[in-house]
C-alpha positions in Angstrom: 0.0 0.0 0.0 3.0 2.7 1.0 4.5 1.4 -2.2 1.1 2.5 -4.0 0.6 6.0 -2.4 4.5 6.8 -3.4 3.4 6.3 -7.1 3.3 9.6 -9.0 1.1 8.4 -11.5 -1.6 7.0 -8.9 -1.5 9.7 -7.3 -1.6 12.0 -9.9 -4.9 9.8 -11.4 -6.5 10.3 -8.0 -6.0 13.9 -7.8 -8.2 14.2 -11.1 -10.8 11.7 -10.0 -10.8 13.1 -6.7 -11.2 17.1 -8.2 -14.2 15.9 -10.7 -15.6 13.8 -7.6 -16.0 17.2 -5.5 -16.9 19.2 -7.9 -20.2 17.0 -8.6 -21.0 17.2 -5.4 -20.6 20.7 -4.8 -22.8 21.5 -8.1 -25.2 18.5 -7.1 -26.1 19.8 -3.7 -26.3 23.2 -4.8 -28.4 22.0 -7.9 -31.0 20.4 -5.1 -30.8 23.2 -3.5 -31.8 25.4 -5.2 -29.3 27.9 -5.3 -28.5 27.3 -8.6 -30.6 29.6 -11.5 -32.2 27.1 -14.3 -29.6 28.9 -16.7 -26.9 27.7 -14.7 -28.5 24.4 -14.6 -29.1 23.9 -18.8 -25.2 24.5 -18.5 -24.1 21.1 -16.2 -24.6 18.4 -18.9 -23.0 20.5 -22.0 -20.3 21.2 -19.5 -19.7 17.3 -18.9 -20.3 16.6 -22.4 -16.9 18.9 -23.4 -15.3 18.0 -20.7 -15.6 14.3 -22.3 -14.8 15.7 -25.8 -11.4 17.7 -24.2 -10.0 14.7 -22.9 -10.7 12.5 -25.6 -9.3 14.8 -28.1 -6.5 15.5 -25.9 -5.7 11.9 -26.2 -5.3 12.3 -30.0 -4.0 15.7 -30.1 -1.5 15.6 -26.5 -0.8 12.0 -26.2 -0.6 11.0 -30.0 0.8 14.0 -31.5 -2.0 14.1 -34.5 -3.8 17.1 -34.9 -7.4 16.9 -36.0 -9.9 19.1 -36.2 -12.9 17.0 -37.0 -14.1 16.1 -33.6 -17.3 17.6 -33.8 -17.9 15.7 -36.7 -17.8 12.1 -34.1 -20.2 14.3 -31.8 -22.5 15.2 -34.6 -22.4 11.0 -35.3 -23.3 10.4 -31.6 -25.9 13.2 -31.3 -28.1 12.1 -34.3 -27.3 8.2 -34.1 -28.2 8.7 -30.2 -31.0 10.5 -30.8 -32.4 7.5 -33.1 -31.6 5.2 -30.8 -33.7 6.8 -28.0 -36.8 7.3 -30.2 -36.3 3.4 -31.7 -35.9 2.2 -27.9 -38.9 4.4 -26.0 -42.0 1.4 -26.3 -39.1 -1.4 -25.8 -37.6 0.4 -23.1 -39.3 2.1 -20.1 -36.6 3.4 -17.8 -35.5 6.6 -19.2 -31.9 6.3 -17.5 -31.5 2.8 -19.3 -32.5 4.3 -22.7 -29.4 7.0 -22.4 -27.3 4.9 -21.7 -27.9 2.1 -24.3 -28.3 5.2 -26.6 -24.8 6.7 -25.4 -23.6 3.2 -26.1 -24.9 3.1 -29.3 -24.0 6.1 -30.7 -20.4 5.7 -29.4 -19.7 2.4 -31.2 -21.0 3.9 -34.5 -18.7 7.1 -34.4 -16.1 4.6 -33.5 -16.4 2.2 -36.4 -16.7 5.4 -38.5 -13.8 7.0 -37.2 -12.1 3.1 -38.1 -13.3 3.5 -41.4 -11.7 6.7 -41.5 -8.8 6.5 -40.0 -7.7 3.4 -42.5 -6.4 6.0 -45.6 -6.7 9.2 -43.1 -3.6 8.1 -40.9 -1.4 7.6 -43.4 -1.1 11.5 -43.5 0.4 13.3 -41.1 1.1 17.0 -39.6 -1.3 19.6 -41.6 -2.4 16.9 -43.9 -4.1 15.4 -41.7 -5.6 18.1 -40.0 -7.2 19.2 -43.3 -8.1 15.7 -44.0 -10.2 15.4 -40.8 -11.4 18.9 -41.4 -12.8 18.0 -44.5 -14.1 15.3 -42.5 -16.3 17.1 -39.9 -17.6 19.3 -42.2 -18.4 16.3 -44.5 -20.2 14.7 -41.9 -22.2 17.9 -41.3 -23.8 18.2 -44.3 -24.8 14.0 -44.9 -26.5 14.7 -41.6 -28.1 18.0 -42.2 -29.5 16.3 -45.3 -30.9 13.5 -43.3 -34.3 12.7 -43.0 -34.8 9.5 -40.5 -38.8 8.8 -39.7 -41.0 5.7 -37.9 -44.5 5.2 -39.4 -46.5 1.5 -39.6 -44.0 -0.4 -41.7 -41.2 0.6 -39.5 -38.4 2.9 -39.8 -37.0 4.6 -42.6 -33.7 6.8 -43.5 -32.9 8.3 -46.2 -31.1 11.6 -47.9 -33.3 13.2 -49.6 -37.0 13.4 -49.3 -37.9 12.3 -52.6 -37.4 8.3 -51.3 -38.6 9.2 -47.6 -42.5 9.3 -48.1 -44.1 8.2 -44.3 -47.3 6.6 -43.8 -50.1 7.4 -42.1 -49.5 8.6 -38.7 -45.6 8.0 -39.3 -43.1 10.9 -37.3 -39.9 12.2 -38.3 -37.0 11.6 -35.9 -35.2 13.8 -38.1 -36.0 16.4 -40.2 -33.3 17.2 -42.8 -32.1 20.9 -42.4 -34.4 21.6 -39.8 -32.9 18.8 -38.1 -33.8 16.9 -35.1 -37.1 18.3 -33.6 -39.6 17.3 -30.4 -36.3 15.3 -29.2 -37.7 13.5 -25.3 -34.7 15.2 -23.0 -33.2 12.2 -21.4 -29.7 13.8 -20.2 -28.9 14.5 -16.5 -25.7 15.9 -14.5 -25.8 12.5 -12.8 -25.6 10.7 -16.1 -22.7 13.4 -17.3 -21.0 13.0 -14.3 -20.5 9.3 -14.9 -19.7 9.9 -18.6 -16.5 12.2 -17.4 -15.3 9.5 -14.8 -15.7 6.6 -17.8 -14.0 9.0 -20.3 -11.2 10.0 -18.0 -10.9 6.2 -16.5 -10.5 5.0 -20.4 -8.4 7.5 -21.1 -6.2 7.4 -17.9 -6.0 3.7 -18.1 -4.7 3.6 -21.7 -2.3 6.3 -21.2 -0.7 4.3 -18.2 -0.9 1.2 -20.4 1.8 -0.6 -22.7 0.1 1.0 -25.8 -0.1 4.4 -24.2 3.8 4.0 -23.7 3.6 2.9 -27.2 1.5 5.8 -28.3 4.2 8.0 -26.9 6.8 6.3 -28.1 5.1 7.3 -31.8 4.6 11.0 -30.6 8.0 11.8 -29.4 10.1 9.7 -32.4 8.6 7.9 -34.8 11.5 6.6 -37.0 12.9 4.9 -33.4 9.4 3.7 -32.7 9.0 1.7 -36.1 13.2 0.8 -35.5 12.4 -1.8 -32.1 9.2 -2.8 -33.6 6.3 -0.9 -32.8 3.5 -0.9 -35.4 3.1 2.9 -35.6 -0.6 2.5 -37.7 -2.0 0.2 -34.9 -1.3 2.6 -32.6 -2.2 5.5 -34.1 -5.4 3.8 -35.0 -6.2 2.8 -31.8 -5.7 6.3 -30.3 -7.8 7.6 -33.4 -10.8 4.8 -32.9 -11.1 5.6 -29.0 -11.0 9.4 -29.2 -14.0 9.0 -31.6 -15.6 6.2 -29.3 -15.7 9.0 -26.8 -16.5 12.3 -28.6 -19.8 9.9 -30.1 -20.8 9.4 -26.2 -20.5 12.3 -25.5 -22.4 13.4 -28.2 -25.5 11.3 -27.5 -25.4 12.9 -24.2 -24.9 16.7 -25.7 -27.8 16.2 -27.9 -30.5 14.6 -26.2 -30.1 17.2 -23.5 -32.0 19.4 -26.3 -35.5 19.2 -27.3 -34.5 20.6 -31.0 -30.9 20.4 -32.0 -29.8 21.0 -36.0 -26.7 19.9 -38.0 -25.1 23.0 -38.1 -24.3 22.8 -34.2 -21.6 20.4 -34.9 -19.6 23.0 -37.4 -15.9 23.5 -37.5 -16.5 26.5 -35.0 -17.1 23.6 -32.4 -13.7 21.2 -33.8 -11.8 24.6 -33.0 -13.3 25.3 -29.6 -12.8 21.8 -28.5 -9.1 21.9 -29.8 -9.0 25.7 -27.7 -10.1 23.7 -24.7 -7.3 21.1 -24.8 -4.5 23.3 -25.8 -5.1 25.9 -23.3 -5.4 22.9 -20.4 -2.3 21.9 -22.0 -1.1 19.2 -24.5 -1.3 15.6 -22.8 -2.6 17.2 -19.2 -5.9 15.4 -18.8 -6.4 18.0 -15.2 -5.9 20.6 -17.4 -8.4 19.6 -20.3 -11.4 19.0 -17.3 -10.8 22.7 -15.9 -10.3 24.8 -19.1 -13.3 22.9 -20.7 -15.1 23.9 -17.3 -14.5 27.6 -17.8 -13.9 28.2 -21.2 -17.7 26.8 -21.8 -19.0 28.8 -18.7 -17.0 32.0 -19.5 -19.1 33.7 -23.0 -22.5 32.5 -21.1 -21.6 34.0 -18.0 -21.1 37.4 -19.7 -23.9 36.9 -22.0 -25.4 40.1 -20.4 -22.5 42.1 -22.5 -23.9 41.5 -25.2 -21.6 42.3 -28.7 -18.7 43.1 -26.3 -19.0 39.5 -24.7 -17.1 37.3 -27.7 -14.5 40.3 -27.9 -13.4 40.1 -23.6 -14.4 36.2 -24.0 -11.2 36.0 -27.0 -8.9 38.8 -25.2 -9.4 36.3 -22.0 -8.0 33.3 -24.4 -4.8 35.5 -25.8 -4.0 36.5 -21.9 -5.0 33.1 -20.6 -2.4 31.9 -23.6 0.5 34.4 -23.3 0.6 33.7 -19.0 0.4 29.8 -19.7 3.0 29.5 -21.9 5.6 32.3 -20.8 8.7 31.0 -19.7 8.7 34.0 -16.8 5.0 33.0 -15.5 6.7 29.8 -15.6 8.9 30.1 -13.5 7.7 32.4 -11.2 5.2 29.9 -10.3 8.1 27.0 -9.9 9.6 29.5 -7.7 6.1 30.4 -5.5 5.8 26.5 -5.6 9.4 25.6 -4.3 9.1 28.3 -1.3 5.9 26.8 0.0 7.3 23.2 0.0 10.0 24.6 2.1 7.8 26.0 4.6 5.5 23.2 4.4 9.1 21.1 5.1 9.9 23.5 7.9 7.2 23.3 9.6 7.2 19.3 9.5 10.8 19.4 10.6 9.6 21.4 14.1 7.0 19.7 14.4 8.7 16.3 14.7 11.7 17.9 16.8 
């Protein structure tokens, strides 16, 4: 056990679990409260659903080295695929909590055999052509699924592109609605529900990272010639980085999108790729602490200063270049080593006179 507690990466794991654990609480009980507005309610499940989307991406973009920038494309495929899912599953299944999750489910294996598919010719590329690539990608996806029309009438359920081959019966209901998108969606999502996402997503993630392919995955990030040179199959690995990053954003997608009772296509744009990406590079590449608290407030910061109106995206992107310039400086740096080092020594001292 003393051998366990001495392990930096334990302990280091148990410091996130332990920071996302309290948080819940704290927003739970203030949530039953009452103190909370309903505003400040809608934003607990989008906040865990980014906060699953960071840290999945960050395992792609921080702990694999490949930029891409078509992650909301996965979260579009979990959104509408969840969304199908729930409305195929309500007579069969009664428990609402049971129909998210099998949805969730769902809609996280499809974006993950899609990002398989994908990954097969897109990971031969790497640096900027890949991030176009998988920008082409997400934008791609956006438009097959804003052109989607998905409907249940008495011979069952239908799907198609276009509405020319999606003629419903009598008394038949679109799930989705082409450009107009998903509409009269049942809101299954909860914070509880959210909350577990984040500890699955960060236990996967976690877990792999700490794992012989996560050494492996590094391995690929930090030299790839010397990786392929003792034997490591740099595709495999790459894939299975790509494959579980998408697993993830899909979940988290199901759970973004049936928290709305109308959500369209155009949600899941390149503006939302970038702002994910913003969220993992200002927690910092490959910190998985860092990626949970920046999606936090980065996601809360323009809604909290809605009330500003056309000045709130302007202070909202001079926060990001500040938030930026003091993360990265080499003086902030080490200024905080410095502020850190001094406290350890009087935390020492104070041990030291303790035990005299």
């Amino acid at each position: 056990m003393k051998k366990l507690l001495k392990n930096k990466t334990f302990l280091a794991n148990s410091r996130i679990y332990l920071t996302v654990i309290v948080a819940f609480l704290v927003m739970f009980s203030l949530s039953n409260a009452g103190i909370l507005s309903s505003s400040w309610k809608g934003y607990l499940v989008p906040i865990c659903a980014y906060i699953s989307l960071a840290v999945s991406l960050n395992l792609l973009v921080g702990i694999c080295g490949e930029l891409s920038l078509g992650h909301a494309g996965f979260m579009g495929i979990g959104a509408f695929s969840g969304i199908i899912f729930a409305a195929l599953l309500k007579d069969v299944v009664v428990s609402d909590t049971l129909r998210l999750l099998l949805a969730m489910v769902g809609g996280g294996l499809l974006a993950g055999i899609v990002g398989f598919l994908i990954g097969i010719p897109v990971l031969r590329l790497r640096g900027d052509y890949l991030a176009i690539v998988t920008l082409a990608f997400g934008e791609i996806m956006k438009n097959i699924i804003g052109n989607l029309y998905a409907g249940v009438d008495e011979n069952g359920f239908h799907m198609a592109i276009t509405t020319s081959k999606m003629a419903l019966g009598e008394g038949g209901k679109y799930i989705i609605n082409g450009p107009m998108g998903a509409t009269g969606v049942q809101k299954l999502a909860t914070f509880p529900m959210g909350f577990l996402l984040v500890l699955f997503t960060l236990f996967v993630v976690l877990n792999l990272i700490n794992s012989k392919e996560g050494r492996a995955i590094k391995a690929v990030r930090d030299n790839r010639i010397a990786a392929e040179s003792v034997g490591i199959n740099v595709t495999a690995f790459r894939m299975k980085a790509f494959v579980v990053s998408a697993f993830l954003a899909g979940m988290a997608g199901v759970l973004f999108g049936l928290n709305y009772s109308s959500i369209t296509a155009t949600k899941f744009n390149f503006n939302t790729s970038i702002n994910i990406l913003v969220f993992v590079v200002l927690g910092g590449m490959g910190n998985i602490l860092g990626s949970v608290i920046s999606a936090t407030i980065l996601y809360v910061l323009p809604e909290a200063m809605r009330s500003l109106e056309d000045y709130r995206m302007i202070l909202y992107a001079v926060v990001l270049i500040l938030v930026m310039l003091f993360t990265w400086s080499p003086k902030v740096k080490e200024i905080v080593s410095v502020i850190s080092a001094k406290l350890s020594g009087i935390f020492k001292k104070k041990e030291v006179e303790t035990n005299g």
